[in-house]
N, C-alpha and C positions, 0 to 999 in steps of 0.2 A: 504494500500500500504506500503513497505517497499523500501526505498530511501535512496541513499547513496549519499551526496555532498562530491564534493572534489575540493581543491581551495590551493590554494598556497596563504595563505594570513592570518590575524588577524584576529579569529572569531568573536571577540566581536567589531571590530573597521568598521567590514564590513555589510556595512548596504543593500546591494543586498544579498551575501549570507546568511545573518541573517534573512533579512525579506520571501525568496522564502520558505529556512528552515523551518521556524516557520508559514509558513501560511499551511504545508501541516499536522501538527505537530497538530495546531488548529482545522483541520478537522476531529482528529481522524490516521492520518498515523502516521508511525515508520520511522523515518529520524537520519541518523547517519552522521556527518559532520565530514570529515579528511582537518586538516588543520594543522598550524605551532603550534609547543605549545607557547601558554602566558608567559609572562617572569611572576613567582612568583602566576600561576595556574597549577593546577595538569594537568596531560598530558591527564589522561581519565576524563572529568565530566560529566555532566549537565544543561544545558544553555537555560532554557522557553522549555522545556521539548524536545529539540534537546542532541541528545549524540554526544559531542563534544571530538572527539580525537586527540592529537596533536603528532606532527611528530618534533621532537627537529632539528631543521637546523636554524643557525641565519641565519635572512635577510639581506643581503647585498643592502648598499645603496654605489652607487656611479659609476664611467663613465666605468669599463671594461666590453667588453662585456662575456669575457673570466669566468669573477670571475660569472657572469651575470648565464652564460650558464652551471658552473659547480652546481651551487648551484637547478637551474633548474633537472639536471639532477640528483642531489643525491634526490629531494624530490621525481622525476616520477619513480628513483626507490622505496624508500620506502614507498610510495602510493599506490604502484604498491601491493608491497607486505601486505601489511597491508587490502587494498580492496579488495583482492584475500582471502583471511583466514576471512573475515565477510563474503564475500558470500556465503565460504559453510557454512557458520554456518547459513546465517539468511537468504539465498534466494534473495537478492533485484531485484525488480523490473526491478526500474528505476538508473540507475547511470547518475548523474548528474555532469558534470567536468568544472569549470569554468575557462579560462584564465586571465591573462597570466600566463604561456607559451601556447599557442594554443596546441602543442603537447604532455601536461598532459591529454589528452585524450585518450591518450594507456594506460594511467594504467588501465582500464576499459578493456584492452583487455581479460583477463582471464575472467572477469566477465560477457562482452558480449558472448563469446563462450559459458560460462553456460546457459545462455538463458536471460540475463537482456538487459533492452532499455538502448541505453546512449545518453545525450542530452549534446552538447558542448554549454554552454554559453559563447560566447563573448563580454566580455565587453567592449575591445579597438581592435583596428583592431593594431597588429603587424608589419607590414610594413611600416605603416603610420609613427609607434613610432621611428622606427630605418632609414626612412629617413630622420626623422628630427633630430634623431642624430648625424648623416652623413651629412647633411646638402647636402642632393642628391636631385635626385629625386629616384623611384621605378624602373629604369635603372641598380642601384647600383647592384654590384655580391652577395652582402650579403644580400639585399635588396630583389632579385630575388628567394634566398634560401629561406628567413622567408616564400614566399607567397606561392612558391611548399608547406613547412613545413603544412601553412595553408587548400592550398587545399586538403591535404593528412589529414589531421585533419578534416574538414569537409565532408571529401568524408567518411571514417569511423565513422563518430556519424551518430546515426537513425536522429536526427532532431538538428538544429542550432537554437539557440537565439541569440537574437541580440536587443542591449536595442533603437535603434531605426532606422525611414527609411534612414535616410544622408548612417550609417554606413552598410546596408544591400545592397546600392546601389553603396556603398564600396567596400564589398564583391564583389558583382558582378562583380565588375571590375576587379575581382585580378582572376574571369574565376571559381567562385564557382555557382552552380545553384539556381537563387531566387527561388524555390519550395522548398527547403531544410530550408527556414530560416522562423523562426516565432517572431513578433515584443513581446517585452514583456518591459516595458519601466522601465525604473529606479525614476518609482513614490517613492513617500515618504510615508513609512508605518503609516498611521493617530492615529494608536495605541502608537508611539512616537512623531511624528511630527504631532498634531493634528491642523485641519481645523483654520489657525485664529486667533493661539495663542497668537500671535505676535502683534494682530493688534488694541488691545488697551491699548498699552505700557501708562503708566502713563506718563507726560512729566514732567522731575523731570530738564529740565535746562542744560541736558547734550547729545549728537548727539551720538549714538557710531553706528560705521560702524563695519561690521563685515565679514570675511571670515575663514572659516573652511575646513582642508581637508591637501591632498597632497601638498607639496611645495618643488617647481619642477622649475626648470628657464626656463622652457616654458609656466609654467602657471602663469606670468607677478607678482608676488609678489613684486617684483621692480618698479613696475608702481606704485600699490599702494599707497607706502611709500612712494614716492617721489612726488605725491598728494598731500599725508597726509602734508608733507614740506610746499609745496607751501598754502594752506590751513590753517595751524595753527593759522595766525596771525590775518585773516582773521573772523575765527572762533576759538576762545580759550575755547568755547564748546565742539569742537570735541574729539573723542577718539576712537581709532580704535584697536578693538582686531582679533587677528591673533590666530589659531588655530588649530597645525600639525605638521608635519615634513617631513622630507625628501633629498632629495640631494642639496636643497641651502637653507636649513636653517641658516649654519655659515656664508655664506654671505648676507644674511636679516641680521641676528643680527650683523654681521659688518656696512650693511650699515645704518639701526636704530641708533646705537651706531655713526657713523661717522658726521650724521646729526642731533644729540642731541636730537632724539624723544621718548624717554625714557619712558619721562611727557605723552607722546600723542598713543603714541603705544603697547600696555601690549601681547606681544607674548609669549604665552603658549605653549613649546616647548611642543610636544607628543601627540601620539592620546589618544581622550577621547572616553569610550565605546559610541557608536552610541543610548542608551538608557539612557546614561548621557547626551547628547548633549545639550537636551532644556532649563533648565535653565538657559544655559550658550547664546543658541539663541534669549528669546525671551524675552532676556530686551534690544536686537536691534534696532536698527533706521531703518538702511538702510546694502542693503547684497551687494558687491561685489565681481564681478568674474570677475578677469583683466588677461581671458590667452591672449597669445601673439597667434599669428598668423603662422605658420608652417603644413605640411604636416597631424600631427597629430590632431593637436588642430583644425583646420579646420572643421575636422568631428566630433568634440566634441557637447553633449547638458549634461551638467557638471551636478550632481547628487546633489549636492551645491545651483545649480539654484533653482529645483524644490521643494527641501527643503525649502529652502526662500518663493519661492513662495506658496507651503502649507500653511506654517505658516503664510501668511500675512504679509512679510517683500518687502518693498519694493528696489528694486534689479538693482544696476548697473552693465550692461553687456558688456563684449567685442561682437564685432556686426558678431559672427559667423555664416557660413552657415546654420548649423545645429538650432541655434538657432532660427533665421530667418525662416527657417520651421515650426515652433511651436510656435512661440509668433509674435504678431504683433508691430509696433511701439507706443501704447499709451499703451503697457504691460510690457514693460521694458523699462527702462533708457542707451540705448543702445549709444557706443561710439567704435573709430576704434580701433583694438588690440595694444597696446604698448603705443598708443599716450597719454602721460602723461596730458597733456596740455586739449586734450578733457575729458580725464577724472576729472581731477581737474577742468573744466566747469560744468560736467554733477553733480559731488557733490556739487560743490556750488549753483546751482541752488537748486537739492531733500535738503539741508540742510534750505535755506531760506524759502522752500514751504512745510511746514509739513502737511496741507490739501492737497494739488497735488499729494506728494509722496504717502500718505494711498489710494488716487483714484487711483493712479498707479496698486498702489497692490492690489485691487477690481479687476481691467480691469484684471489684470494677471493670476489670478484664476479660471478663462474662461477658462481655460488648465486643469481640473481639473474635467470637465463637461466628456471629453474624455478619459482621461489618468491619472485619479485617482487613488488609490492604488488598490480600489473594485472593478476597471476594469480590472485592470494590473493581478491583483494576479487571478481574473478569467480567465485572458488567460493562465495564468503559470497552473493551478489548471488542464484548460483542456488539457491540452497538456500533463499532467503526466498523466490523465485519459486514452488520445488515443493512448501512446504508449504503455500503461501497458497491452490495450485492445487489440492492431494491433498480 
């Protein structure tokens, strides 16, 4: 097969388009991935035998939607143009177009009139994100625009992904057809995140709590730390590494810096390649994921999670719907979104009981029986098969 990914995103920092890439890659197919260029990487390489092309546009972090929307549009056009000139040259199959933006699914349009399948993966549901920006509900006029945007993006791909059921029954609601979606989850690929790794951490006298990822002021990074505050005196074992960036990074390290957790908090501004991560994971205690509660995060099941839970870390969770679908309560250390207070309960507890918290993360792994990577990637795997075949 010959496949084309295309993503508005860091190739080496994204661990969905990395891992889909390189599992078809492994099989023996030709997979060419158009994404942003690497700041201090060549713009054409090679990356685990994917050809990774990049398209020079900085990523904008920050609250317009305007700056949001242009930068969107300068990528879908040179996406656009860059996917159009590989497929006459190499034929693809299958074009594969990730969100956000939902509507980076037209650059495929030249490609589909030649005769290739195109499959929209969505990772977040769009609407959801911008009424919690809005602080609406899905009523909102701009609100109303992203989800037509959406159904018009779904109505044109042959087939939809969708990394699980919360957010397909999402979809549905926004007037897209469940026959159109197929679940392919955001497992953790075992060939970096392997089975376990985590979970006979030496106990060297020291707790380190960890989250990695996006840092976003809807995904509670603030609860966190202020935990961590209440905690320290408590526990002068603890140590909490922080690991990302994003639009409230300068106020974390304000508020770090405001509450003198310097000693206690070691935040590593910037992403690290997703095949650098583990070292950095699995001399871990315990994983936290403290989003806040909103429109979006609602239908979250965080990519962060199931990483932790591969690896055998055992994992405090804000107690989302999505979550709740797939894990039970003796599988995760679950607490309500935001509420600082239960989450500085739920750590002092997993920090006192270092045998409870590793039973935790046994019981968790039971997700893992269904929605393993070697399940996940064989549904991605057939789904390139039957469109290639259709």
């Amino acid at each position: 097969m010959r496949v084309a990914s295309v993503a508005f995103t860091n190739y080496d920092a994204d661990p969905r388009v990395r891992r889909m890439s390189e599992a078809l890659v492994d099989r023996g197919d030709s997979v060419t991935a158009i994404t942003l260029t690497q700041e201090g990487k060549p713009a054409r390489r090679t990356v685990s035998g994917v050809e990774v092309i990049g398209i020079d546009i900085p990523q904008y972090r920050g609250s317009s939607i305007r700056a949001y929307l242009a930068q969107y549009l300068r990528f879908l056009a040179a996406a656009s143009w860059r996917l159009t000139r590989l497929h006459l040259a190499k034929r693809f199959d299958v074009v594969h177009v990730n969100n956000m933006p939902d509507f980076l699914v037209f650059s495929a349009l030249p490609a589909k009139l030649l005769g290739a399948k195109v499959i929209l993966d969505l990772h977040d549901p769009m609407p959801e994100l911008y009424a919690a920006k809005f602080d609406s509900g899905l009523e909102h006029p701009l609100v109303r625009g992203v989800i037509a945007v959406e159904r018009a993006s779904v109505g044109f791909a042959d087939k939809a992904i969708s990394v699980q059921q919360v957010h397909i029954d999402t979809f549905v609601s926004h007037g897209n057809r469940r026959g159109k979606f197929v679940e392919v989850q955001n497992a953790a690929d075992t060939a970096l995140f392997p089975e376990g790794a985590a979970a006979h951490r030496p106990d060297d006298g020291i707790v380190r709590v960890v989250y990695h990822g996006t840092m976003a002021p809807r995904l509670g990074l603030d609860t966190l730390i202020r935990a961590a505050d209440d905690l320290r005196h408590r526990h002068p074992n603890l140590r909490v590494l922080l690991i990302g960036d994003g639009d409230d990074s300068d106020r974390l390290e304000t508020l770090i810096a405001e509450r003198d957790l310097g000693d206690i908090v070691d935040f590593r501004r910037g992403f690290i390649p997703v095949n650098d991560l583990l070292p950095h994971l699995q001399t871990c205690d315990i994983g936290v994921v403290p989003a806040g509660e909103d429109p979006f995060t609602s239908t979250m099941l965080p990519s962060k999670l199931l990483e932790y839970v591969t690896l055998g870390i055992p994992t405090a969770c804000a107690d989302l719907p999505a979550v709740r679908r797939y894990f039970d309560d003796d599988q995760l250390a679950l607490f309500p979104p935001g509420d600082v207070e239960a989450l500085t309960r739920v750590l002092d507890q997993m920090i006192d009981d270092p045998e409870g918290r590793r039973d935790q993360a046994k019981r968790a792994m039971r997700f893992l029986e269904q929605h393993g990577w070697e399940q996940e990637r064989q549904r991605y795997v057939d789904l390139i098969d039957d469109l290639a075949r259709a």
